[in-house]
C-alpha positions in Angstrom: 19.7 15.7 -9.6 16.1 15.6 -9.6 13.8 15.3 -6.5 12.4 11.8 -7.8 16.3 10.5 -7.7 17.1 12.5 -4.5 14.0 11.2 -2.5 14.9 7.6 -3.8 19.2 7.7 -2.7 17.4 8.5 0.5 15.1 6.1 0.6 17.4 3.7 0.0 19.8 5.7 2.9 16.9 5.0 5.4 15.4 1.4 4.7 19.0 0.5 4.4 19.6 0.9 7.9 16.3 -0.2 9.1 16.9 -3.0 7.7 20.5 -3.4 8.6 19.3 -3.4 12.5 16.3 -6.2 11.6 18.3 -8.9 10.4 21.0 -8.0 13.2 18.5 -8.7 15.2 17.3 -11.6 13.7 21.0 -12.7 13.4 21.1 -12.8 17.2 17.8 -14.6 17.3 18.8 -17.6 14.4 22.5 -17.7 14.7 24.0 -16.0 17.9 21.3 -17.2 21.0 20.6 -20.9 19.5 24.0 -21.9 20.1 25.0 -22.5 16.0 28.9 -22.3 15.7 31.2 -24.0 12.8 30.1 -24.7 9.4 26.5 -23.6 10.7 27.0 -20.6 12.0 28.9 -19.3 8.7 26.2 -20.8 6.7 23.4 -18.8 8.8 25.7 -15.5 8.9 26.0 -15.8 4.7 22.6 -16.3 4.2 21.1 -13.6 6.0 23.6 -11.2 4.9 22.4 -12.0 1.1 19.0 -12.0 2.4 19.8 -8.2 3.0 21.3 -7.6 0.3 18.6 -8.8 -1.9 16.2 -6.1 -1.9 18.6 -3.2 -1.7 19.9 -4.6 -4.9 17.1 -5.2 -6.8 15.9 -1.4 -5.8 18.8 -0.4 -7.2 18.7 -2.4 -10.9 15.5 -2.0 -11.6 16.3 1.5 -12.6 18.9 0.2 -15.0 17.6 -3.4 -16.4 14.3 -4.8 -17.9 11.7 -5.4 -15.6 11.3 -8.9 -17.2 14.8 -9.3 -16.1 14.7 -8.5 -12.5 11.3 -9.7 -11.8 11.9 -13.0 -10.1 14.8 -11.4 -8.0 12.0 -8.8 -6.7 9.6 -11.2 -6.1 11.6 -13.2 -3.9 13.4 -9.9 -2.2 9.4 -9.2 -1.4 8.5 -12.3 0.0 11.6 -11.8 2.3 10.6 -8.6 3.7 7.2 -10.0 4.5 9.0 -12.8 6.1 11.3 -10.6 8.3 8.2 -8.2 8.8 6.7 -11.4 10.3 9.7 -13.1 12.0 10.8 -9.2 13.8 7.7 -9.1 15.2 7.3 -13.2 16.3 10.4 -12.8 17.9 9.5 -9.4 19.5 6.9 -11.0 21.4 8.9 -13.6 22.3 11.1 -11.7 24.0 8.9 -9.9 25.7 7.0 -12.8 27.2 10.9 -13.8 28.3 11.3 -10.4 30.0 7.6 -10.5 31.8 8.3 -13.7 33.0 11.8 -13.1 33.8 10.8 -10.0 35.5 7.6 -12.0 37.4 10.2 -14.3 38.5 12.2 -11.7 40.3 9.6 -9.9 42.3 7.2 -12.5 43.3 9.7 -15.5 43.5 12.7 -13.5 44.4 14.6 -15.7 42.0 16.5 -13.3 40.3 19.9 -15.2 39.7 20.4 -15.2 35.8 18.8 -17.9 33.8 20.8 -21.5 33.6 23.1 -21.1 30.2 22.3 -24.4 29.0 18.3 -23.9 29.2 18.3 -20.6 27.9 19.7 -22.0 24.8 17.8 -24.6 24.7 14.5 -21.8 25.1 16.2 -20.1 22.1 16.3 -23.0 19.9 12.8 -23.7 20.4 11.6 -20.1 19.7 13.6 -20.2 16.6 11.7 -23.4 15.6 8.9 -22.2 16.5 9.1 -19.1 14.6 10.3 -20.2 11.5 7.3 -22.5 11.5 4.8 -20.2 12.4 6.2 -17.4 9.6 6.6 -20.0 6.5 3.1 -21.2 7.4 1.7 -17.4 7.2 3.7 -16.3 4.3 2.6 -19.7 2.4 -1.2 -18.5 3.1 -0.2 -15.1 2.7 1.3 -15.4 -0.8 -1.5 -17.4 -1.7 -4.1 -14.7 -0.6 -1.7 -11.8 -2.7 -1.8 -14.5 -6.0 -6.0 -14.6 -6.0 -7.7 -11.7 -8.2 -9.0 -8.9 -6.1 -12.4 -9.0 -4.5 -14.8 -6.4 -5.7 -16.7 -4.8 -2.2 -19.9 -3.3 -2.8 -20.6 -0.7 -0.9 -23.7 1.8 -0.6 -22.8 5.6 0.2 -26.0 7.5 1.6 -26.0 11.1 0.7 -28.5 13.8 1.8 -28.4 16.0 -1.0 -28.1 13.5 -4.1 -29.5 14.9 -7.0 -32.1 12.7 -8.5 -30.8 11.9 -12.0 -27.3 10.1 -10.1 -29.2 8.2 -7.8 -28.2 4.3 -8.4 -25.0 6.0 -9.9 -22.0 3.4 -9.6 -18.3 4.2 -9.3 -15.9 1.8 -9.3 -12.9 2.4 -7.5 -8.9 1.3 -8.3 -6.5 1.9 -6.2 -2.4 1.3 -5.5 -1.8 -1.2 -8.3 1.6 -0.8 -8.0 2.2 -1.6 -11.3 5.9 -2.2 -12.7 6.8 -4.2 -9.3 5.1 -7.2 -8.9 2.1 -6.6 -10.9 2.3 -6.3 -14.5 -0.2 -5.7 -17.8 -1.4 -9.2 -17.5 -2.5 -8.5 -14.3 -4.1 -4.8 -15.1 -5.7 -6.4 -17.9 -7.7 -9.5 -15.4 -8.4 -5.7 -13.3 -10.2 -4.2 -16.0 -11.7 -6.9 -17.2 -13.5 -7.4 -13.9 -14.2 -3.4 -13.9 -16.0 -3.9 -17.7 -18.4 -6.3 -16.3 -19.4 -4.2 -13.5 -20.7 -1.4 -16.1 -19.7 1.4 -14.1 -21.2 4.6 -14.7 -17.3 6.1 -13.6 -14.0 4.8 -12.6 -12.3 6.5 -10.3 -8.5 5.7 -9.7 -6.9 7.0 -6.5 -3.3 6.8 -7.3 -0.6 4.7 -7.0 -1.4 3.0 -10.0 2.5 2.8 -11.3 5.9 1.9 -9.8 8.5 2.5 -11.7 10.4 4.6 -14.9 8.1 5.1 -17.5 10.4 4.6 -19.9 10.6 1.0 -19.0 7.1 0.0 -18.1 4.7 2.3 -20.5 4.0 -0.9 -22.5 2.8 -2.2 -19.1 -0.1 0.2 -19.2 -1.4 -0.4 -22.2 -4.6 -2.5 -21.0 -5.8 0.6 -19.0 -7.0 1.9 -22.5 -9.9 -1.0 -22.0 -11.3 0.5 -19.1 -15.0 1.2 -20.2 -17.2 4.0 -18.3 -20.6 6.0 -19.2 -19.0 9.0 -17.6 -15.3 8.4 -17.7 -11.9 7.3 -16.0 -10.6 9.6 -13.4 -7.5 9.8 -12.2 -5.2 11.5 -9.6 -1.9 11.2 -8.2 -0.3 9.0 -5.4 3.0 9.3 -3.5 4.4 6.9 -5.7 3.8 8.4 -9.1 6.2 11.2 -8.0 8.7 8.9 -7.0 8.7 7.5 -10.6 8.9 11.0 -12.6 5.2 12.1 -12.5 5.5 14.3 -15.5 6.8 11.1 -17.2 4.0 9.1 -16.6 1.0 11.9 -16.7 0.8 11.7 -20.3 1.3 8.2 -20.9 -1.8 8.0 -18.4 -3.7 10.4 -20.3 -2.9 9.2 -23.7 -4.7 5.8 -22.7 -8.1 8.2 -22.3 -8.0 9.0 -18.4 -8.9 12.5 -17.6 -6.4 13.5 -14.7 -7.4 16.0 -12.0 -4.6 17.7 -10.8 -6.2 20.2 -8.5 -8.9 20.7 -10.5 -12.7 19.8 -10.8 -15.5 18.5 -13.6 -19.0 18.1 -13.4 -20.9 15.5 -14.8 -24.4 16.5 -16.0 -27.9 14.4 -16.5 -30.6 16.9 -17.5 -30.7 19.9 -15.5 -28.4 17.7 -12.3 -24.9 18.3 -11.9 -22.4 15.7 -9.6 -19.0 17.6 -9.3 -15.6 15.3 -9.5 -12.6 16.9 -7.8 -9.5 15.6 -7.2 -6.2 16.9 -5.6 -2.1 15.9 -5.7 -0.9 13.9 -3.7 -0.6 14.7 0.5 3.3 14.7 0.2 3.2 15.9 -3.7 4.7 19.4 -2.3 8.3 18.0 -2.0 8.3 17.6 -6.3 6.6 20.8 -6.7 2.9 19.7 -7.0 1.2 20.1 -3.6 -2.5 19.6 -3.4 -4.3 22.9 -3.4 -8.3 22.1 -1.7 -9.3 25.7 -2.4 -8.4 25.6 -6.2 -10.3 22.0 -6.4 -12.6 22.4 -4.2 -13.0 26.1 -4.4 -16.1 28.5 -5.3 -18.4 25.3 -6.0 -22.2 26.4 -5.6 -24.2 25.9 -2.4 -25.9 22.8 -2.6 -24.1 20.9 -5.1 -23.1 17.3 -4.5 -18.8 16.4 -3.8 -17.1 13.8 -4.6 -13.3 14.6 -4.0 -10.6 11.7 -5.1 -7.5 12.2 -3.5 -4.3 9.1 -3.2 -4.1 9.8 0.8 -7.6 9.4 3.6 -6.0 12.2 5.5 -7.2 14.5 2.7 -10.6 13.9 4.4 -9.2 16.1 7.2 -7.3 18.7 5.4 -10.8 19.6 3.3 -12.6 20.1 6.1 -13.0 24.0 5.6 -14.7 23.0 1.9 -16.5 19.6 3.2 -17.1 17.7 0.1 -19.5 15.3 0.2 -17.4 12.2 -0.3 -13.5 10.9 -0.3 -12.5 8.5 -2.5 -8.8 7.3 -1.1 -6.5 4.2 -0.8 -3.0 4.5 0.1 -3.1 2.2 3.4 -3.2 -1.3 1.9 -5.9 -1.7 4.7 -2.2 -2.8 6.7 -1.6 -5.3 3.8 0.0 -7.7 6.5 -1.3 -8.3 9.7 -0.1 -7.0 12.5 1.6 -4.2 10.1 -1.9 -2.0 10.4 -1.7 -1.2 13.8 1.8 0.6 13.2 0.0 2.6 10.2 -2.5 3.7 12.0 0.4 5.9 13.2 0.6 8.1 10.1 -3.0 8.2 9.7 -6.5 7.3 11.6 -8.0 5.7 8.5 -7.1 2.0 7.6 -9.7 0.7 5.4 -13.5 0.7 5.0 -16.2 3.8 5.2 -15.5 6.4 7.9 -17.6 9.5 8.7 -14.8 13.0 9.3 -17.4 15.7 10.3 -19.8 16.4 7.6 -17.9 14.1 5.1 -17.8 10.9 4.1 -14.4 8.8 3.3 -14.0 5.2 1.8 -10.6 3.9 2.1 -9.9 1.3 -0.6 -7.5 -1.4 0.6 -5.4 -1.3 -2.6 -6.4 -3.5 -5.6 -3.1 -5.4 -5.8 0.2 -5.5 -3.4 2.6 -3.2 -2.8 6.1 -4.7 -1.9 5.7 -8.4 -0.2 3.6 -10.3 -2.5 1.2 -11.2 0.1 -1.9 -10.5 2.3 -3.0 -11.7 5.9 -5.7 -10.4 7.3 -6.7 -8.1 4.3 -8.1 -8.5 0.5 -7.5 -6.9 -3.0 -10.2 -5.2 -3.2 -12.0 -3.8 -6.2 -14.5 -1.3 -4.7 -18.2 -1.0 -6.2 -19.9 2.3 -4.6 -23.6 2.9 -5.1 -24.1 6.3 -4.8 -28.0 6.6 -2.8 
């Protein structure tokens, strides 16, 4: 079995029973507390447990049917995880305004008889309103948000040791595309038609572009061959190209006319002025074989030269601190993607979105230039990032 299948059976192992204890929980909070019994209550039970269902299944069909196929079954398995996202943690809070004021109750009022049956149901009912408003409301403005084209941020990047000929030199960033799950090449084509107009000197593509078998989706990629640069497309790999059969997709990527830089560097040259383009794996690329080697990209580069390192994940900002490049280009983080989802990913890594300083380097986070998973975003864009190299 390869490690791209293994790593997926236990993906599926693991989300499956996360997600098995969400809609438990959200069973207790629809069905169970707000009194529903009968015809109701089975109608509630069924429809959560399909709910569940949903997204498990279409996981495990895409890798056997058309995309076209299965499309509107992932789309709507999506939304639903946003939902739930949204819903866990509305009713999260909920309950823990119930315990504070349950537990206020006790000590100052030295009431601490449990609540009247009848009201607490009541309370429950309510809540459940209440939150199903509140979470079809944001996932109506949310989907909306994920549907418009992404934004392109400009951005100026200050560096001390520019060489003169790059100065004014623009790189346009692309990052987590995603595409094969909800985007596809009609939406890759609208990206690169907004890249064409922005007459980058270089593209720069920090992983994640693809999401799924290449031998279903290759005809997807076709529009990336469109992409038009002075210097070139770049491209390196994100956690997600390995889970799709990286070697798979590498040349189908390169084919289109993207150099990839797979622990490796280039320089670009005006006159006698050199800008050196590294890039590196992936951060968790060593579990297929392919772990990110900073000293071999990054390696032996002459004093005084000018960085710029593209790697998928912003932690990679941290673990080339011994070679300090200049500049990180990232994305992985979705900026959070769905509000309050960033604060939990700050757990994994201190970067979110946006331009951050680590030591003597310089990171820009892309917030990913189209969705991954729940077509939506609250709180965050698409973004399509113009930097201006000064």
């Amino acid at each position: 079995m390869s490690a791209a299948a293994l790593f997926f059976l236990r993906f599926i192992a693991v989300v499956g029973s996360v997600l098995a204890g969400a809609h438990y929980y959200l069973w207790r909070r629809l069905v169970k507390d707000t009194g529903l019994s009968g015809r109701a209550r089975r109608a509630g039970t069924a429809a959560l447990a399909a709910l569940f269902l949903l997204p498990l299944l279409s996981r495990l069909l895409e890798r056997h049917l058309p995309h076209a196929w299965l499309f509107p079954f992932l789309w709507l398995a999506y939304l639903w995880l946003g939902m739930l996202l949204l819903l866990f943690f509305f009713f999260l809070c909920a309950d823990s305004l119930k315990i504070l004021a349950l537990t206020v109750r006790c000590l100052l009022l030295r009431r601490c008889a449990r609540p009247d049956p009848a009201r607490w149901q009541q309370l429950s009912r309510l809540t459940a309103a209440a939150g199903l408003l509140v979470v079809l409301t944001a996932a109506a403005f949310g989907v909306k948000k994920g549907a418009e084209p992404p934004a392109v941020r400009r951005v100026e990047i200050r560096l001390n040791q520019l060489p003169a000929a790059f100065k004014g030199f623009k790189i346009v960033q692309l990052s987590d595309i995603h595409l094969g799950e909800l985007a596809d090449a009609d939406d890759l084509a609208e990206i690169v038609a907004i890249v064409n107009r922005l007459q980058p000197d270089m593209v720069a593509i920090t992983g994640d572009l693809v999401d799924g078998a290449a031998a279903q989706l290759r005809g997807e990629l076709a529009p990336l061959g469109g992409l038009r640069a002075k210097e070139g497309v770049f491209f390196v790999t994100g956690n997600h190209e390995y889970y799709s059969g990286a070697e798979d997709w590498l040349p189908e990527i390169e084919r289109l006319g993207v150099r990839i830089l797979r622990n490796e560097r280039t320089e670009l040259r005006r006159g006698a002025d050199r800008l050196v383009i590294a890039g590196v794996n992936d951060h968790k690329a060593g579990r297929f074989g392919d772990a990110p080697d900073y000293e071999r990209a990054l390696g032996g580069i002459a004093p005084g030269r000018t960085v710029i390192l593209l790697a998928h994940q912003p932690i990679a900002a941290q673990k080339a601190a011994a070679q300090q490049p200049d500049l990180v280009l990232s994305g992985h983080m979705h900026g959070g993607q769905i509000w309050p989802f960033k604060y939990f990913v700050l757990l994994q890594q201190p970067y979110i979105r946006g331009l951050y300083r680590e030591g003597g380097t310089q990171l820009y986070v892309n917030q990913g230039t189209a969705t991954w998973g729940p077509p939506m975003r609250l709180g965050t864009e698409k973004e399509i990032t113009e930097l201006i190299l000064k």
